[in-house]
C-alpha positions as a Markdown table, in Angstrom:
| # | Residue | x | y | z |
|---|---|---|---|---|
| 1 | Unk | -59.7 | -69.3 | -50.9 |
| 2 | Unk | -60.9 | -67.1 | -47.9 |
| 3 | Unk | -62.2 | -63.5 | -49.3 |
| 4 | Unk | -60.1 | -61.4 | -46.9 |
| 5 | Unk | -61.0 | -58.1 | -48.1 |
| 6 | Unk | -63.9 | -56.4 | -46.2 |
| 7 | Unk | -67.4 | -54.8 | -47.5 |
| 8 | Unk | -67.7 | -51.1 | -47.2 |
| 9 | Unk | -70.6 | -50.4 | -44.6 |
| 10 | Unk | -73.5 | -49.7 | -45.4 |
| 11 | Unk | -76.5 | -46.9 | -44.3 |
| 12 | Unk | -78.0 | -49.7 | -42.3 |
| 13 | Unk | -75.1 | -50.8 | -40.4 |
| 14 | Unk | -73.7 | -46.9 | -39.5 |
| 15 | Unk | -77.9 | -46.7 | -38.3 |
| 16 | Unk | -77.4 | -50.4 | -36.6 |
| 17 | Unk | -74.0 | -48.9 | -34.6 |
| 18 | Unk | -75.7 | -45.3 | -33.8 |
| 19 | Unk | -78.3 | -47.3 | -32.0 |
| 20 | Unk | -76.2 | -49.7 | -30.1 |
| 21 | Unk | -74.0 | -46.8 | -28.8 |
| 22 | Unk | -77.4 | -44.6 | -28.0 |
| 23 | Unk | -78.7 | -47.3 | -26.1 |
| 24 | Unk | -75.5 | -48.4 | -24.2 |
| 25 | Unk | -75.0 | -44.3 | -23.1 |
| 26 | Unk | -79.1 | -44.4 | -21.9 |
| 27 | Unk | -77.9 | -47.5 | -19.8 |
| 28 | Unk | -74.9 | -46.3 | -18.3 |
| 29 | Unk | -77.0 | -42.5 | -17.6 |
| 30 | Unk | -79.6 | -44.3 | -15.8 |
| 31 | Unk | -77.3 | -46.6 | -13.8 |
| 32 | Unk | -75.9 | -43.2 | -12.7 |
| 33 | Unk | -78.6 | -42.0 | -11.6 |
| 34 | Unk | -80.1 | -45.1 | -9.8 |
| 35 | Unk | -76.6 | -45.5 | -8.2 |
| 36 | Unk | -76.1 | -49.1 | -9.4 |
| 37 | Unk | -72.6 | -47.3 | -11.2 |
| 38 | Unk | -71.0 | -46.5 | -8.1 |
| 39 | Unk | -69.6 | -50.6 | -7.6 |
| 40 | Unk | -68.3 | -50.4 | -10.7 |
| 41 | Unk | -66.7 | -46.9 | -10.4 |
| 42 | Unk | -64.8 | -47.7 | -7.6 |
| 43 | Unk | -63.9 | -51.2 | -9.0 |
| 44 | Unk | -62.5 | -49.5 | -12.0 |
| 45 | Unk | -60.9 | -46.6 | -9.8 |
| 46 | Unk | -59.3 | -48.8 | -7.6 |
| 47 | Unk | -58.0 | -50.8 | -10.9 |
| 48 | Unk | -56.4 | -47.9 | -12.3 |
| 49 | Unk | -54.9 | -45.4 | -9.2 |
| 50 | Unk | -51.8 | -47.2 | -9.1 |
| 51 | Unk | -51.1 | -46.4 | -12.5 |
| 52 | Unk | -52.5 | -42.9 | -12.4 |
| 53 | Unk | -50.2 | -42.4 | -9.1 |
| 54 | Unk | -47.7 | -43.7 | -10.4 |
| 55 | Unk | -48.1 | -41.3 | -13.9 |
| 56 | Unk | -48.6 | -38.6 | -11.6 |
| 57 | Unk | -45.3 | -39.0 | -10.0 |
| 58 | Unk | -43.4 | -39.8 | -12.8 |
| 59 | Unk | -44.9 | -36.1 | -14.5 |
| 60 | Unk | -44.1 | -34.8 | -11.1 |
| 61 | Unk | -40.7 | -35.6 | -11.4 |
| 62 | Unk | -40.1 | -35.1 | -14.3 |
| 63 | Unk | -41.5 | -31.5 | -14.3 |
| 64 | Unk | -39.3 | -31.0 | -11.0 |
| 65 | Unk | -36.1 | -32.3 | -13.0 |
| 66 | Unk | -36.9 | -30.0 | -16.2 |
| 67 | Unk | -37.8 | -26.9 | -13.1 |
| 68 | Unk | -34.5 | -27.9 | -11.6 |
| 69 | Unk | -32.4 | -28.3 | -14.7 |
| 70 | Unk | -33.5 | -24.6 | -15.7 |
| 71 | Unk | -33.3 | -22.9 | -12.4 |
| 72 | Unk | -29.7 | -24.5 | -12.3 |
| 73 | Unk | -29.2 | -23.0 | -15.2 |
| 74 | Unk | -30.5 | -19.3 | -13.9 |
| 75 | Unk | -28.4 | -19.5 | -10.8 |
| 76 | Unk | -25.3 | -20.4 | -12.7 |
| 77 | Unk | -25.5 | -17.4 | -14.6 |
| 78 | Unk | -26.9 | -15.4 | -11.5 |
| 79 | Unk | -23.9 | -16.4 | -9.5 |
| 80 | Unk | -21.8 | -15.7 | -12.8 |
| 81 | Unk | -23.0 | -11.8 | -13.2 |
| 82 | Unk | -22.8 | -12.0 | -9.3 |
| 83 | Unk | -19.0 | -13.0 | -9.2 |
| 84 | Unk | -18.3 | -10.5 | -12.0 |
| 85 | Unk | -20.1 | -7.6 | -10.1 |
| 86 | Unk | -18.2 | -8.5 | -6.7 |
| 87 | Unk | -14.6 | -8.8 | -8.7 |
| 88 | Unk | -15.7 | -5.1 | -10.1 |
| 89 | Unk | -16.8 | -3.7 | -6.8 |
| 90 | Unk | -13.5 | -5.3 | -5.0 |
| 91 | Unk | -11.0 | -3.5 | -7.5 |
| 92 | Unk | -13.0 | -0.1 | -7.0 |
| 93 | Unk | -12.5 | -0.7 | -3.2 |
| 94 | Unk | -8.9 | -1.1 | -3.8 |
| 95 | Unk | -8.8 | 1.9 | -6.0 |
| 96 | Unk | -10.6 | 3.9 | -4.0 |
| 97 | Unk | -8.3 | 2.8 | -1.0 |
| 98 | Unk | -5.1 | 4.2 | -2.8 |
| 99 | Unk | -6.7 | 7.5 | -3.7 |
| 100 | Unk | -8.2 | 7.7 | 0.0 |
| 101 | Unk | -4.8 | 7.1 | 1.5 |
| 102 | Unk | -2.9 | 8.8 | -1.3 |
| 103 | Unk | -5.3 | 11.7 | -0.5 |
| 104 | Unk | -3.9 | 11.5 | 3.6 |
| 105 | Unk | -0.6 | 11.3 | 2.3 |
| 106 | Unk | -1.2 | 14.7 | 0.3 |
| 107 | Unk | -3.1 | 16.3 | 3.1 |
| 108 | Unk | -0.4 | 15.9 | 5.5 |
| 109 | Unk | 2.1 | 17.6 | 3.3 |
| 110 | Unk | -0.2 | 20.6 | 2.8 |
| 111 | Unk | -0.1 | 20.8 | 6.4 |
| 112 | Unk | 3.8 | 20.4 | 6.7 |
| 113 | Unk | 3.6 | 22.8 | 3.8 |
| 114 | Unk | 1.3 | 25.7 | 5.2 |
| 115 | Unk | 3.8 | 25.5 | 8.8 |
| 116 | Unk | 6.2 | 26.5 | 6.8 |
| 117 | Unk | 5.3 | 29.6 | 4.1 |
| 118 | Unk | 8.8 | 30.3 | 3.5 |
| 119 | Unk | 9.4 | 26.9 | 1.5 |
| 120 | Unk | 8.6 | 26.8 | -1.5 |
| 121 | Unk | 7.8 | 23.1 | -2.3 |
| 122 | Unk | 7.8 | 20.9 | -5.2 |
| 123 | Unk | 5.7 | 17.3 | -5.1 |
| 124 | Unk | 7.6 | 14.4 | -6.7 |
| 125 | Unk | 7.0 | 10.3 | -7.0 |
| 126 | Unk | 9.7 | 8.0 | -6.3 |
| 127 | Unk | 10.0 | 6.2 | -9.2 |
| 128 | Unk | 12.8 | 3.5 | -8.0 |
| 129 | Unk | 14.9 | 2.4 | -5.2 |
| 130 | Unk | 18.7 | 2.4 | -6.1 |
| 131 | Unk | 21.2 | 0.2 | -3.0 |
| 132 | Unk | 24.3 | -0.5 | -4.2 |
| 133 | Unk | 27.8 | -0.7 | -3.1 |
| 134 | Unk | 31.1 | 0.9 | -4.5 |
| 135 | Unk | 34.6 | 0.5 | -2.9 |
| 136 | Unk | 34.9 | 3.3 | -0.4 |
| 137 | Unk | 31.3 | 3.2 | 1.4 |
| 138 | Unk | 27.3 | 1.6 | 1.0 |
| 139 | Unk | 25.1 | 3.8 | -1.1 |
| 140 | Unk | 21.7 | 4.6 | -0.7 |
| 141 | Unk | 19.8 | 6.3 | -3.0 |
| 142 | Unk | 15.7 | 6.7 | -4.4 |
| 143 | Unk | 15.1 | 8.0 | -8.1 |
| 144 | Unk | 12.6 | 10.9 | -8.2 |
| 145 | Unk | 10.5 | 11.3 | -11.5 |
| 146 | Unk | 11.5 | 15.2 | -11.5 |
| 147 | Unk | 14.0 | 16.7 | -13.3 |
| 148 | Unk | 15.7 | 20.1 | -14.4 |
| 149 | Unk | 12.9 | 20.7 | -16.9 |
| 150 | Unk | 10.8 | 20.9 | -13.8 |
| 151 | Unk | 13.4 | 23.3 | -11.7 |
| 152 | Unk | 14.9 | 20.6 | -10.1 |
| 153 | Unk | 18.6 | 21.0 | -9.6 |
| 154 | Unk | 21.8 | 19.4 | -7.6 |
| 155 | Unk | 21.8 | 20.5 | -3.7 |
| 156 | Unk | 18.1 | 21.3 | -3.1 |
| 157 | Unk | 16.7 | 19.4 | 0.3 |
| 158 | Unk | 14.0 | 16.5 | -0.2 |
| 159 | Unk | 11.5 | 16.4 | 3.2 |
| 160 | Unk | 7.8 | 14.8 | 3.8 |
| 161 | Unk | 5.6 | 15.8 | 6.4 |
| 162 | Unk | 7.5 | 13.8 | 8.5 |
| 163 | Unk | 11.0 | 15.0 | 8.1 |
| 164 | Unk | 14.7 | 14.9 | 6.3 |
| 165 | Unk | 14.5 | 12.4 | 3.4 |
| 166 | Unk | 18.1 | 13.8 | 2.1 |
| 167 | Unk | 19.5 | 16.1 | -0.7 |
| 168 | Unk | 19.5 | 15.8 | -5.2 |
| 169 | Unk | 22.7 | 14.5 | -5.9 |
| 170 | Unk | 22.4 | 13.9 | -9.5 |
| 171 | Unk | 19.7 | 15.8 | -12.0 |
| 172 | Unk | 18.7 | 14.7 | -15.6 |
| 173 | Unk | 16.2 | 16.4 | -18.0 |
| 174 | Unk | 13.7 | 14.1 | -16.5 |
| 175 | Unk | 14.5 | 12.6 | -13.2 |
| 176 | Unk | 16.5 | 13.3 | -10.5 |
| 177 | Unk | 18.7 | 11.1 | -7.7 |
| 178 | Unk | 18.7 | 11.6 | -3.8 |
| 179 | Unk | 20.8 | 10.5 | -1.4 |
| 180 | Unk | 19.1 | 9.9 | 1.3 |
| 181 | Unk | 20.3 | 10.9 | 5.2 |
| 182 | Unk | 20.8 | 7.2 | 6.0 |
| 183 | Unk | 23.6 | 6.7 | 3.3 |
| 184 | Unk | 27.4 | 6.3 | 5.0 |
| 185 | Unk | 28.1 | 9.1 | 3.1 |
| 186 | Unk | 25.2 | 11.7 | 4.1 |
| 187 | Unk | 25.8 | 14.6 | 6.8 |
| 188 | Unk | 24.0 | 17.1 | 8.3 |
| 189 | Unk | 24.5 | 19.8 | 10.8 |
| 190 | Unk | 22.0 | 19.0 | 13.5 |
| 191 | Unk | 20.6 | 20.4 | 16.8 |
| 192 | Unk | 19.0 | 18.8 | 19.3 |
| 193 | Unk | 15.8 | 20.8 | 20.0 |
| 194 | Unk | 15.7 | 20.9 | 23.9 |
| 195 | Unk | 19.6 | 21.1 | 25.1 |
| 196 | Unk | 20.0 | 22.9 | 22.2 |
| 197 | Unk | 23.3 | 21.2 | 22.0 |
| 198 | Unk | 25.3 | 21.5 | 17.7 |
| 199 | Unk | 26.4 | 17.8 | 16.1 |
| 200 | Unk | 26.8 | 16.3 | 13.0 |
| 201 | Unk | 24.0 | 13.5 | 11.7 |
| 202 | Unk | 25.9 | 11.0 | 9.6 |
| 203 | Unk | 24.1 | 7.8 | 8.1 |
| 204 | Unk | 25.0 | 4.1 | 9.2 |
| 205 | Unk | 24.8 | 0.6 | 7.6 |
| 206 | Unk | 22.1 | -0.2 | 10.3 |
| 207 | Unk | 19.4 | 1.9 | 9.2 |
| 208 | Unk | 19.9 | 4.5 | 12.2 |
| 209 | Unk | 21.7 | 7.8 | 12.2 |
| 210 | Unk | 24.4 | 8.5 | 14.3 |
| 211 | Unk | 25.0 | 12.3 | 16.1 |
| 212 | Unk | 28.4 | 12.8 | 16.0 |
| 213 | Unk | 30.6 | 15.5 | 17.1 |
| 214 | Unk | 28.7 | 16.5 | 20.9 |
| 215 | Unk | 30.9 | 17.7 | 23.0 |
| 216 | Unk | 31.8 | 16.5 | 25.9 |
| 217 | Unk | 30.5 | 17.1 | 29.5 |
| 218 | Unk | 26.8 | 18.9 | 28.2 |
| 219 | Unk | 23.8 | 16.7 | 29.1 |
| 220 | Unk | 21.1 | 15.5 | 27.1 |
| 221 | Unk | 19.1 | 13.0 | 27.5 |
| 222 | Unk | 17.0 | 10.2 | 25.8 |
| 223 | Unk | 13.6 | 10.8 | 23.8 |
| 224 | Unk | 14.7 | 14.6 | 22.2 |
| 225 | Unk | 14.0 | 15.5 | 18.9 |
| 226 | Unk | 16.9 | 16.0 | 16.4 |
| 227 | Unk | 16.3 | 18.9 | 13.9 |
| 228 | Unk | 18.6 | 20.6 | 11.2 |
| 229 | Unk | 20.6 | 23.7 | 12.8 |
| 230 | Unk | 21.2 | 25.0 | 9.1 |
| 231 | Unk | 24.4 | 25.7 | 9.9 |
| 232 | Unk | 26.5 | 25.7 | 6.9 |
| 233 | Unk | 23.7 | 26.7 | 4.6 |
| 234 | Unk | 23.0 | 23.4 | 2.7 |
| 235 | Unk | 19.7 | 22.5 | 4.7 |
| 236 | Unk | 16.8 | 24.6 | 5.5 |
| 237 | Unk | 16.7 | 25.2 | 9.6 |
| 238 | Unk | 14.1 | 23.3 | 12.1 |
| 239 | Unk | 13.4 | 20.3 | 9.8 |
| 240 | Unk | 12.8 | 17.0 | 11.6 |
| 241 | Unk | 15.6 | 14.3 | 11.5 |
| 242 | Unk | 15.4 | 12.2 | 14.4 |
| 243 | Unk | 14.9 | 11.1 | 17.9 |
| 244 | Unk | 17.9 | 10.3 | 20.3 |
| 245 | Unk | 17.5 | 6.7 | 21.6 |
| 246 | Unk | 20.6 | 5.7 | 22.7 |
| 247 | Unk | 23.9 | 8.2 | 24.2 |
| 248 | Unk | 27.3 | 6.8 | 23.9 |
| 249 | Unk | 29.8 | 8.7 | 26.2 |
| 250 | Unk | 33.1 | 7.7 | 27.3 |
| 251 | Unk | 35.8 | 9.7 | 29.1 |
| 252 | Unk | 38.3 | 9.3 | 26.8 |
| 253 | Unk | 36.6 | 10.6 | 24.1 |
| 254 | Unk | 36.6 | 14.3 | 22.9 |
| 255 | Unk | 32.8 | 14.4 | 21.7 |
| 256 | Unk | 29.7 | 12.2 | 22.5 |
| 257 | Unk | 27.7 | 10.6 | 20.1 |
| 258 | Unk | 24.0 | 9.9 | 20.4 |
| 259 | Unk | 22.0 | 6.8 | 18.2 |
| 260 | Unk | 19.3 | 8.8 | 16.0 |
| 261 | Unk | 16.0 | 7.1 | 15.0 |
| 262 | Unk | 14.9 | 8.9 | 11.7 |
| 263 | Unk | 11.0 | 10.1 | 12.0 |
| 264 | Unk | 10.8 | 9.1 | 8.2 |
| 265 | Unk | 10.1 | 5.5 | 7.3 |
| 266 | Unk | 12.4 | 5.0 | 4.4 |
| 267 | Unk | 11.1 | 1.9 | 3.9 |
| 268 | Unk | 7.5 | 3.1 | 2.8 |
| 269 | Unk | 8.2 | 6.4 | 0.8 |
| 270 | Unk | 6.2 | 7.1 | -2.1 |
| 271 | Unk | 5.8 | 10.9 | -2.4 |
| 272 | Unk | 8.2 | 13.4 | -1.4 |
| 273 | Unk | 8.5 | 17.0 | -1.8 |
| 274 | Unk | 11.6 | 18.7 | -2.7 |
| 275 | Unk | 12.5 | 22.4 | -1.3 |
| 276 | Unk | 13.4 | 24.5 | -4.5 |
| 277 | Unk | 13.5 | 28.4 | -2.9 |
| 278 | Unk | 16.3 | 27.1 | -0.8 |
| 279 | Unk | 19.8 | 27.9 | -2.4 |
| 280 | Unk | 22.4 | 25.9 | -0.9 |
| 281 | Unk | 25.5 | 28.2 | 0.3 |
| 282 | Unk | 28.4 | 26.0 | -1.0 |
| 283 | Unk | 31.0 | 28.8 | -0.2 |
| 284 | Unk | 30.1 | 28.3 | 3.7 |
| 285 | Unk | 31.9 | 25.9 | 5.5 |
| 286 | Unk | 30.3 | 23.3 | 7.4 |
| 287 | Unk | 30.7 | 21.9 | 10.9 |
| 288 | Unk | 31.3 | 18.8 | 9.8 |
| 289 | Unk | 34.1 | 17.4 | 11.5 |
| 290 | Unk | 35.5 | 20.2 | 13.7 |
| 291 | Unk | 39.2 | 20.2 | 13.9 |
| 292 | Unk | 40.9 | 18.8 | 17.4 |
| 293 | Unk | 44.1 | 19.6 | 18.0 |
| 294 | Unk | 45.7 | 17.3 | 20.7 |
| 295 | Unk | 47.3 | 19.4 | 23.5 |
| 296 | Unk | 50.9 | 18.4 | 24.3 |
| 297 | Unk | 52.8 | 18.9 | 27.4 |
| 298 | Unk | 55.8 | 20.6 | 27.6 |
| 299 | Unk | 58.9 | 18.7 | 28.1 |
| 300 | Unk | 61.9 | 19.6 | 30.5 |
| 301 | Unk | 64.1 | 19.9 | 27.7 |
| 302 | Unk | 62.0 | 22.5 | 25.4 |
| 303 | Unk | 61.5 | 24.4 | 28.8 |
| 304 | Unk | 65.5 | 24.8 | 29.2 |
| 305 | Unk | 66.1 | 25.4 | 25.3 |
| 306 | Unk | 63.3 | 28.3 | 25.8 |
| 307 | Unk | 64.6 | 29.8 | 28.5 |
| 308 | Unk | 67.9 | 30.0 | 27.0 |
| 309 | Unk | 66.7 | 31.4 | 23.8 |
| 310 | Unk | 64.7 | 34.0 | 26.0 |
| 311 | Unk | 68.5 | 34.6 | 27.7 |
| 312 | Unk | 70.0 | 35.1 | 24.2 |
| 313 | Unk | 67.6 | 37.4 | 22.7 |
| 314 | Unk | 67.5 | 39.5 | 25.9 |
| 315 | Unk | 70.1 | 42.7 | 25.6 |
């Protein structure tokens, strides 16, 4: 049987090995220096640069793929903070686009408000848009989010800078209700501000106002400016209503009539301002629909019964 295990070394061997390796190192120093390495350096170099260039690139790569992996990481959160800060900065843009045009919307009303000193004017939000329908006629109204508590009562005039919105018709502690000009069932005494010519402004299912009661024979003409005559003492005088783009005139008719354009886009009214110094004179009648009586011609008959009645009560 083989003895497989193996004898510890001794001093002699360790010495034997220390010389070996001493001697091999003197060789290979003086083959350095002599130059006789250099074959064998470059045998052994050419030997092992593949796999050193291949090492290389495989550290290469995978030190770009780690690099890559963690700058992926950065940018995601990057773009992440980035998105955030955009979506923060886009919603104070929009903010700060309401109070900027909220703020115009204000400014022209102090203006409207400091052309006229005599008004005393009270700002109020619409709140809600009320278009219905009943039996006798199309109602239009808007919801104001003033109420008596705030002095608000039925009758006073609601304006903007640009003109007429209409008059409270209904007041609550805590809200009020206008109907506005364009309703069938508004009406306002009007003037027209160059022919200085009286009508009526009455509302119509298409939006437009309508100038009734003109009468007959004066000129006006396209293009003038409808205001409030405050005749009848319900709306203050020299408010805007309209402008006259259309006439309607026919001979047979008493009156003319003229199509009014309202200077106030209903359509886009957020803030109004209601006139609360103006009380409305209910006692004085209005020119609404001025009376017309029909002349009538005399007949032959009535002529003779006069005359003989004339005959009889003569002495």
């Amino acid at each position: 049987m083989r003895d497989s295990e193996r004898k510890p070394w001794s001093i002699g061997d360790i010495g034997i090995r220390f010389l070996i390796l001493g001697l091999a190192a003197l060789l290979l120093m003086a083959l350095q220096v002599t130059g006789r390495l250099e074959p064998l350096q470059s045998a052994a170099t050419q030997l092992t640069s593949p796999a050193q260039v291949g090492a290389t690139g495989v550290t290469n790569n995978v030190t770009d793929a780690v690099d890559f992996v963690f700058e992926l990481r950065q940018l995601r959160q990057r773009n992440l903070e980035l998105e955030q800060i955009n979506s923060g900065l886009l919603v104070e843009n929009f903010e700060l686009r309401e109070v900027e045009r909220e703020n115009q919307t204000l400014r022209e009303m102090l203006d409207f408000a400091q052309t006229r000193p005599g008004l005393e004017l009270r700002g109020a939000q619409i709140v809600a848009r009320v278009i219905g329908r009943e039996s006798n006629n199309f109602l239009d109204y808007i919801m104001l989010d003033l109420g008596q508590t705030h002095g608000i009562a039925v009758g006073m005039s609601v304006v903007t800078d640009q003109g007429l919105v209409g008059r409270i018709d209904e007041v609550t502690d805590s809200w009020s209700k206008v109907l506005l000009i364009t309703d069938a069932s508004s009406a306002v005494n009007a003037i027209l501000q160059s022919s200085r010519l009286n009508g009526v402004v009455r509302g119509a299912p298409s939006g437009d106002l309508v100038m009734d009661y003109i009468p007959q024979g004066q000129v006006f003409s396209i293009g003038e400016v409808v205001l409030t005559s405050g005749l009848g003492g319900r709306v203050p005088k020299g408010i805007p209503i309209g402008q006259v783009t259309e006439i309607r005139q026919r001979d047979i008719d008493v009156f003319q009539q003229a199509v009014v354009q309202p200077t106030v886009d209903f359509q886009r009214l957020e803030l109004v301002m209601i006139v609360t110094n103006f009380d409305p004179l209910e006692n004085v009648p209005d020119m609404l629909a001025p009376e017309v009586v029909p002349e009538v011609e005399p007949s032959p008959e009535g002529e003779d019964a006069a005359a003989e009645n004339a005959q009889r009560e003569t002495p």
